[in-house]
ChimeraX commands (.cxc) that place a marker at each C-alpha (Angstrom):
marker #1 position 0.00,0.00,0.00 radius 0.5
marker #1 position 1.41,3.34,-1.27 radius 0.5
marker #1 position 1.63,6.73,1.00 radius 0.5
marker #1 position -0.64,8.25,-1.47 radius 0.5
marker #1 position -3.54,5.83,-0.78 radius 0.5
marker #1 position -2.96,5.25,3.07 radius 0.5
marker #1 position -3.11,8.81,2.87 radius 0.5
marker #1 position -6.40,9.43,0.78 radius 0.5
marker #1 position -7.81,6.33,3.42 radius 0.5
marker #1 position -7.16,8.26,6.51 radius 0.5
marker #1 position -8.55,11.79,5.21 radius 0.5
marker #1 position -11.72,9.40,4.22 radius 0.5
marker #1 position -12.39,7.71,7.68 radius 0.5
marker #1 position -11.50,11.03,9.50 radius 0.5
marker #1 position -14.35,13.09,6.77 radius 0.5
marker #1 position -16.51,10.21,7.85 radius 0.5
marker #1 position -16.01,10.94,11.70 radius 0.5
marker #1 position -16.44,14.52,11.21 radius 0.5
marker #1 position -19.53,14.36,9.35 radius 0.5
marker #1 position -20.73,11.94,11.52 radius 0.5
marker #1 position -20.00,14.16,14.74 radius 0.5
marker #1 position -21.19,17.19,13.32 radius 0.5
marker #1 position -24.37,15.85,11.91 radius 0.5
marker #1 position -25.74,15.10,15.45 radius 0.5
marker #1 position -25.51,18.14,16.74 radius 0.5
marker #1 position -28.98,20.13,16.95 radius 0.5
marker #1 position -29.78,22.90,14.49 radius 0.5
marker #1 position -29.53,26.56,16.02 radius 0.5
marker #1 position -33.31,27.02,17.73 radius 0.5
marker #1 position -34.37,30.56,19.88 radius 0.5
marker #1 position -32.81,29.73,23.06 radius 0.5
marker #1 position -32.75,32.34,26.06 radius 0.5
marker #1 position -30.72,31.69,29.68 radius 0.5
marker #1 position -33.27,32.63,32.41 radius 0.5
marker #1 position -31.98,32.62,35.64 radius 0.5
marker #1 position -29.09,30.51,35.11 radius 0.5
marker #1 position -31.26,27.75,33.14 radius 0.5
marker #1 position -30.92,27.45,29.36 radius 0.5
marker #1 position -34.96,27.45,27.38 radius 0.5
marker #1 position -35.73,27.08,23.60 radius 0.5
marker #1 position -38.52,29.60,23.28 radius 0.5
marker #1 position -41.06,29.27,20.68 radius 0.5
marker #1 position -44.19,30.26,19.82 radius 0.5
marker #1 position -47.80,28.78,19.46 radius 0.5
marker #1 position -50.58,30.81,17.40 radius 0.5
marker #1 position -54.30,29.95,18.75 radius 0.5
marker #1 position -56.68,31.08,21.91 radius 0.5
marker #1 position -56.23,30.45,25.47 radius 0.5
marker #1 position -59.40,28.53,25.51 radius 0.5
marker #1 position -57.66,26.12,22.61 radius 0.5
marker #1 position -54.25,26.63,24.28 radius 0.5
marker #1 position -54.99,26.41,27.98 radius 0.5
marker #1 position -53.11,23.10,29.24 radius 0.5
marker #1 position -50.20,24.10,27.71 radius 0.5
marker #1 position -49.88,27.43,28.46 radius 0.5
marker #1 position -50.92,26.51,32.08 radius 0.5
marker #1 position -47.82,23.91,32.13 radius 0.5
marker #1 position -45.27,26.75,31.28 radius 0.5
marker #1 position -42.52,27.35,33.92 radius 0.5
marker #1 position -43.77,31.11,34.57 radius 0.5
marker #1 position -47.23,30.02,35.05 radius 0.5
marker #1 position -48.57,31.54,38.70 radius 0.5
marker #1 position -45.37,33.36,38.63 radius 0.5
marker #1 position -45.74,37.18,37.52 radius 0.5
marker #1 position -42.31,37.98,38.71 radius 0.5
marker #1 position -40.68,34.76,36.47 radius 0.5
marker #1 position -42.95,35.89,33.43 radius 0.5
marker #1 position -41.68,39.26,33.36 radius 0.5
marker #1 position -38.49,37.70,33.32 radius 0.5
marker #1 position -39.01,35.64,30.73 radius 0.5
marker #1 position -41.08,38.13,28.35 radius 0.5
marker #1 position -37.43,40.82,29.47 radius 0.5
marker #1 position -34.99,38.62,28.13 radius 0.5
marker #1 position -36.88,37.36,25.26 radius 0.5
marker #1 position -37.67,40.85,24.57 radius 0.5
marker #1 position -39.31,41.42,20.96 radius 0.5
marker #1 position -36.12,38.65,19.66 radius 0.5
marker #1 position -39.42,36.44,18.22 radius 0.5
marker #1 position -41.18,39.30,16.53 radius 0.5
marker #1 position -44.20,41.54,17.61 radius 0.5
marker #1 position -46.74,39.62,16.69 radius 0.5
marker #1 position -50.19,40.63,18.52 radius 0.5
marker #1 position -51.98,43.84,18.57 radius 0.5
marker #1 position -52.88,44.98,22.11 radius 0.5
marker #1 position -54.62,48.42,21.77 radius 0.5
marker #1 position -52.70,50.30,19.96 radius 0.5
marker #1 position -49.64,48.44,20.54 radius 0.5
marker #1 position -47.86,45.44,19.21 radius 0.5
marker #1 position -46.51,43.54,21.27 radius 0.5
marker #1 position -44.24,40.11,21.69 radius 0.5
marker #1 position -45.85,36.64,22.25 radius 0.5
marker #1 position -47.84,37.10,25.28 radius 0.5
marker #1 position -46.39,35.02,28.43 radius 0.5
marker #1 position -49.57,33.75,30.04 radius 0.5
marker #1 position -49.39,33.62,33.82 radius 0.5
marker #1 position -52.16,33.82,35.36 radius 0.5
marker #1 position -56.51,33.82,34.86 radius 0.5
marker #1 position -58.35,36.61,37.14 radius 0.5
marker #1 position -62.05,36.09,38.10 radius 0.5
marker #1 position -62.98,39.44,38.27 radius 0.5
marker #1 position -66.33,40.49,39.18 radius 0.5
marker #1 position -68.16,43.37,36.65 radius 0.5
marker #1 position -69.68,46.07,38.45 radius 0.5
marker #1 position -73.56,46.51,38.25 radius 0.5
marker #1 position -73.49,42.90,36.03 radius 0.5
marker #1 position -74.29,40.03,38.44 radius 0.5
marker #1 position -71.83,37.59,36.52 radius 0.5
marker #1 position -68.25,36.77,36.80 radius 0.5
marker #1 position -65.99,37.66,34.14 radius 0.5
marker #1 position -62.18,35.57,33.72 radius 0.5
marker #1 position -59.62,38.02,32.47 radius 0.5
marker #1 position -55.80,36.77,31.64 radius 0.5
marker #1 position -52.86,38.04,33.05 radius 0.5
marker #1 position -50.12,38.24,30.79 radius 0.5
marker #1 position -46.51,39.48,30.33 radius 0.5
marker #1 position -45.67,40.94,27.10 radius 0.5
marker #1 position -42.74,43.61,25.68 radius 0.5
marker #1 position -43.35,46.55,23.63 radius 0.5
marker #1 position -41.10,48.75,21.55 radius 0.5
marker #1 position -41.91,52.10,22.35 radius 0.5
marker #1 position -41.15,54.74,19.76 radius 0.5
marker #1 position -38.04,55.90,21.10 radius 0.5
marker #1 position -36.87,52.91,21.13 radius 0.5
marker #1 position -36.67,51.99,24.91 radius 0.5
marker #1 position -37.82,48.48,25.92 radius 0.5
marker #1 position -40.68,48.38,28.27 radius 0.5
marker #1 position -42.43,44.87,29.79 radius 0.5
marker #1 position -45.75,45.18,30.42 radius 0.5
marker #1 position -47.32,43.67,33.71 radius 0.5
marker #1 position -50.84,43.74,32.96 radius 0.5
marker #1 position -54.45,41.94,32.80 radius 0.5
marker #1 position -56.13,43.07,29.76 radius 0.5
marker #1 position -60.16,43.37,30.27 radius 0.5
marker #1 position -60.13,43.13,26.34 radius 0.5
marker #1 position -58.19,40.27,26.49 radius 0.5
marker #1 position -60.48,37.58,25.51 radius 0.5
marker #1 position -59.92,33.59,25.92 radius 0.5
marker #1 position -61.42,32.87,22.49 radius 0.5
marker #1 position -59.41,35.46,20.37 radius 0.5
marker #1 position -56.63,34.19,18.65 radius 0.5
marker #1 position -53.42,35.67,19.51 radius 0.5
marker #1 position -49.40,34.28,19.53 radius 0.5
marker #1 position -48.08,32.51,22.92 radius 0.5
marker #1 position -44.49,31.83,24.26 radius 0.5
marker #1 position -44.19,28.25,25.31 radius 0.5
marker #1 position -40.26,27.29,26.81 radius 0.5
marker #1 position -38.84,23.78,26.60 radius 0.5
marker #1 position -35.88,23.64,28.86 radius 0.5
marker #1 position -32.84,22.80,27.24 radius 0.5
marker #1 position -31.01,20.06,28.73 radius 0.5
marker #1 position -27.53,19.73,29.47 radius 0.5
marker #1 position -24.50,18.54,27.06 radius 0.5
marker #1 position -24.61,14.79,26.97 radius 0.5
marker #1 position -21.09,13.28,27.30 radius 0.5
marker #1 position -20.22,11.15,24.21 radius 0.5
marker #1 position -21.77,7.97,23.50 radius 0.5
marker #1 position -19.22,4.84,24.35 radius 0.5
marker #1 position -19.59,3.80,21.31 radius 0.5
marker #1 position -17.87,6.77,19.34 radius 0.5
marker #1 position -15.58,6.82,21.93 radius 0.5
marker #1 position -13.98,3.05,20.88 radius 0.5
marker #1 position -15.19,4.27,17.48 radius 0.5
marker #1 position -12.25,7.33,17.45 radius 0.5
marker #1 position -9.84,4.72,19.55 radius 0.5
marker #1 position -9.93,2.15,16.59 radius 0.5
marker #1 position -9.33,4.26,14.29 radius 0.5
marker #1 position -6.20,6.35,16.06 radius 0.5
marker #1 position -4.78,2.24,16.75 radius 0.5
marker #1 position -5.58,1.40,12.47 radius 0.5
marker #1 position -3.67,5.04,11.84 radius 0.5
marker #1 position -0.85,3.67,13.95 radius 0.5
marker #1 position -0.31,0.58,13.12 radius 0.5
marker #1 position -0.31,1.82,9.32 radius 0.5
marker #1 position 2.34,4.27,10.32 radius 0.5
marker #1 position 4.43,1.15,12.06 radius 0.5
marker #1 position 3.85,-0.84,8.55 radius 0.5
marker #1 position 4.95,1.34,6.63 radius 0.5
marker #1 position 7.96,2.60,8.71 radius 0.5
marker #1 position 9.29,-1.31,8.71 radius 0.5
marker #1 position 8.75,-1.50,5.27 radius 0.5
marker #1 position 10.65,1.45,4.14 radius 0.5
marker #1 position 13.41,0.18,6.46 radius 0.5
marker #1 position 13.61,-3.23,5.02 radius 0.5
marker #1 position 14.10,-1.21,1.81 radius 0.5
marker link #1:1,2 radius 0.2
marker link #1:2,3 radius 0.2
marker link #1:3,4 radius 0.2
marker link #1:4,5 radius 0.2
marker link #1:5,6 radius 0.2
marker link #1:6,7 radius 0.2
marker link #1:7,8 radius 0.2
marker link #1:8,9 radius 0.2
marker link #1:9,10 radius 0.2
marker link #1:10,11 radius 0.2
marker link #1:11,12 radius 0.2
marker link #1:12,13 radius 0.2
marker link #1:13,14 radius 0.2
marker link #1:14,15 radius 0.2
marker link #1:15,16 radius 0.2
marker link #1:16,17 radius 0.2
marker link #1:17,18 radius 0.2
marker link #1:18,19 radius 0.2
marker link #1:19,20 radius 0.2
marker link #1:20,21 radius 0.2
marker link #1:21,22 radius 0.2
marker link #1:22,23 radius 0.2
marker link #1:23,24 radius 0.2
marker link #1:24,25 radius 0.2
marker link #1:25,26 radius 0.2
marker link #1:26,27 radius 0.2
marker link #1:27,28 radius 0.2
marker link #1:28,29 radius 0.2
marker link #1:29,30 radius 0.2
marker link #1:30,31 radius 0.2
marker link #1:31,32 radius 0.2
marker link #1:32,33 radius 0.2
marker link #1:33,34 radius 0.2
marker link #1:34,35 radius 0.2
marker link #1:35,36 radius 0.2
marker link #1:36,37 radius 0.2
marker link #1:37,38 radius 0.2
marker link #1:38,39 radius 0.2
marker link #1:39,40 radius 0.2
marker link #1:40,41 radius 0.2
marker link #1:41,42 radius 0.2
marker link #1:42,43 radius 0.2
marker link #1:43,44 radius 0.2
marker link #1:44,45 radius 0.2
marker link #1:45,46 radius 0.2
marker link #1:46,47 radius 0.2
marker link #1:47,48 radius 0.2
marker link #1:48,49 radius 0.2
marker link #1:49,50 radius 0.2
marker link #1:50,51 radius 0.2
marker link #1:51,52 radius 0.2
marker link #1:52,53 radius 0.2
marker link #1:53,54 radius 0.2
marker link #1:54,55 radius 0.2
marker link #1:55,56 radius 0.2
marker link #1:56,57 radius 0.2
marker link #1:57,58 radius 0.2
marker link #1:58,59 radius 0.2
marker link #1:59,60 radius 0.2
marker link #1:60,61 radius 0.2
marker link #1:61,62 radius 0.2
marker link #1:62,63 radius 0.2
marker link #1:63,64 radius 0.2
marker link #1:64,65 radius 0.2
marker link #1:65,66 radius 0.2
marker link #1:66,67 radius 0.2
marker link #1:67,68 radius 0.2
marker link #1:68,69 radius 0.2
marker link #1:69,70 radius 0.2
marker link #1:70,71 radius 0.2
marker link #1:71,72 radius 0.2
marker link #1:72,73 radius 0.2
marker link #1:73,74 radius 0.2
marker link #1:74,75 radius 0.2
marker link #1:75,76 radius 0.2
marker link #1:76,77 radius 0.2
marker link #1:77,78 radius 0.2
marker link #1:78,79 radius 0.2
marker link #1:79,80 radius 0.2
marker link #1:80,81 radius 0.2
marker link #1:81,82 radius 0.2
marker link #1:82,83 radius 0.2
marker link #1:83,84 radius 0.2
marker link #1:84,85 radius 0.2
marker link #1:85,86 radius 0.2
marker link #1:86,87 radius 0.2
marker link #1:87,88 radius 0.2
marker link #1:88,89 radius 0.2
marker link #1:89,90 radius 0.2
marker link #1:90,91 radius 0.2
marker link #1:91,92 radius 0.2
marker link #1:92,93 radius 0.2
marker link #1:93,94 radius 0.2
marker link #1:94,95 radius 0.2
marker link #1:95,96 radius 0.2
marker link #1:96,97 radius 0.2
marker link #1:97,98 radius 0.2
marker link #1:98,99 radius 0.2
marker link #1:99,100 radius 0.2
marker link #1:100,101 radius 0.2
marker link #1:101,102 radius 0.2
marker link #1:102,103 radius 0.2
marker link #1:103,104 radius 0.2
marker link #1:104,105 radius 0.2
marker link #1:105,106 radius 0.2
marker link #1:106,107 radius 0.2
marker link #1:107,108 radius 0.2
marker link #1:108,109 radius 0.2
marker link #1:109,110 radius 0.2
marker link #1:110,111 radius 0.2
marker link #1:111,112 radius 0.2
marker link #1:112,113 radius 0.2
marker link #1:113,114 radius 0.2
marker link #1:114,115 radius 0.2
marker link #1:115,116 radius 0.2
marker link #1:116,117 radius 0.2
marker link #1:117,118 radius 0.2
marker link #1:118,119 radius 0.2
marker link #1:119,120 radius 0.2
marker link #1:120,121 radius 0.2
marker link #1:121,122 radius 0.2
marker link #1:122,123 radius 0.2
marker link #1:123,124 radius 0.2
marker link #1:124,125 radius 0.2
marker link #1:125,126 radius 0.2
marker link #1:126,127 radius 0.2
marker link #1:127,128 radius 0.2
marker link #1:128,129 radius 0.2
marker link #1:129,130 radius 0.2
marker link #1:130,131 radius 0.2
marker link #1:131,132 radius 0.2
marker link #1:132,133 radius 0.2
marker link #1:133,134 radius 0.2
marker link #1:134,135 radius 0.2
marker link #1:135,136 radius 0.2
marker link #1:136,137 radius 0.2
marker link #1:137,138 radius 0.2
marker link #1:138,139 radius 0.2
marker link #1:139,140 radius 0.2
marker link #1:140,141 radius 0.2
marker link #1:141,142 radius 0.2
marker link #1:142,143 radius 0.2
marker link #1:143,144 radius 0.2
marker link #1:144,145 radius 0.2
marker link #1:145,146 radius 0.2
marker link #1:146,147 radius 0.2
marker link #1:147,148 radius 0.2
marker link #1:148,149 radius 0.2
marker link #1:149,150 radius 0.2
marker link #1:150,151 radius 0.2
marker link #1:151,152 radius 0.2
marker link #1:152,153 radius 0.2
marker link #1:153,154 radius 0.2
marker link #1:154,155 radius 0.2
marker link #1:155,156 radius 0.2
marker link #1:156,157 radius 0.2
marker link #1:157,158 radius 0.2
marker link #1:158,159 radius 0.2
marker link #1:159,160 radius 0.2
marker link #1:160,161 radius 0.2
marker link #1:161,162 radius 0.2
marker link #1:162,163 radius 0.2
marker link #1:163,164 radius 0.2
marker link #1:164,165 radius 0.2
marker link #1:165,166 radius 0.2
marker link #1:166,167 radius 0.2
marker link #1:167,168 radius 0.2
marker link #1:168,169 radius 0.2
marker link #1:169,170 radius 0.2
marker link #1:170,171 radius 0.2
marker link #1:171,172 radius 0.2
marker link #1:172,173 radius 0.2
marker link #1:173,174 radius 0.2
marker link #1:174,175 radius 0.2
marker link #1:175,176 radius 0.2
marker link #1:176,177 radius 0.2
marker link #1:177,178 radius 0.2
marker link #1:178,179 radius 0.2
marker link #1:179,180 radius 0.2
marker link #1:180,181 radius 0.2
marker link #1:181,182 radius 0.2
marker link #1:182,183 radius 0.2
marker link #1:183,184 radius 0.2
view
C-alpha cells in the first residue's frame, strides 16, 4: 500500500467521523438563559381557551415575577406579533386567569394576566405587567411556550472506541509502513 492511498484512506475515515460528529448536533433554535437555566422559546398561534393546558404547564405560570423575566430577556427577539390596543406587542407570556367580578353585572368575568414587551417609539424596551379586560380567551393571539434545554450529553461509548480504533488502524499503518521502508 502506497503513502498516497494510506493517505487518501485516513482523510476518508476522519471526513466520515467529522460528518458523523457534526451531523448530530442540533440545528440553532431561539434559546434564552433565564436565571441561570438554558430554554428554547417558541411560539404557538391559537386562543387560550384552545391553548390552555399548555400554556398553564409553562414554567412562569402563577409566577408574575418569572414571566416578566421571561417576556425581558426574550424581549421582541421572536417578533411583535399581537396587537394589544394600539400596541404590538411580543408573544404574550400567560401567567395567570383573574375572576374578576363586573360592576352593576351580576356575573363573573375571567380576564388573563399576561406578560408581554413593547417597543416604544423611542426605542426603549418596556415589559408590560398587565391583565387586559379586552383580552379575551377565544381570540386568537401568539403565545411563548419554553422547553428547557437540557444539558451537554457526554459522548456515547460507542464513538468513543469508534475514534480509539481508528487512532490504533492510523498507527499501526504508520508502524507498517515505517518497517517496510526500512527493510528497503
Amino acid at each position: 500500500m502506497n503513502l498516497k492511498h494510506l493517505l487518501s484512506l485516513s482523510l476518508g475515515t476522519l471526513t466520515v467521523l467529522g460528518a458523523s460528529v457534526l451531523s448530530s448536533q442540533e440545528a440553532d433554535a431561539a434559546i434564552f438563559t433565564v436565571n441561570g437555566t438554558q430554554y428554547d422559546i417558541t411560539t404557538v398561534t391559537g386562543s387560550f381557551n384552545q391553548l390552555q393546558s399548555q400554556l398553564e404547564s409553562q414554567v412562569w405560570w402563577g409566577n408574575t415575577t418569572l414571566a416578566m423575566d421571561f417576556a425581558s430577556t426574550v424581549g421582541s427577539s421572536l417578533g411583535k406579533p399581537n396587537l394589544l390596543g394600539l400596541n404590538l406587542v411580543s408573544p404574550l407570556f400567560a401567567y395567570n386567569t383573574i375572576l374578576q367580578s363586573i360592576p352593576l353585572r351580576p356575573s363573573v368575568r375571567q380576564t388573563l394576566a399576561v406578560g408581554a414587551v413593547e417597543q416604544e417609539l423611542l426605542g426603549s424596551t418596556v415589559t408590560l405587567v398587565n391583565t387586559y379586560p379586552s383580552l379575551s380567551s377565544s381570540i386568537s393571539y401568539t403565545w411563548a411556550i419554553a422547553t428547557e434545554v437540557p444539558e451537554e450529553p457526554v459522548p456515547e461509548p460507542l464513538t468513543i472506541l469508534g475514534v480509539s480504533t481508528v487512532v490504533g488502524f492510523g498507527a499501526a499503518f504508520k508502524r507498517k509502513t515505517q518497517s517496510k521502508t526500512q527493510k528497503s
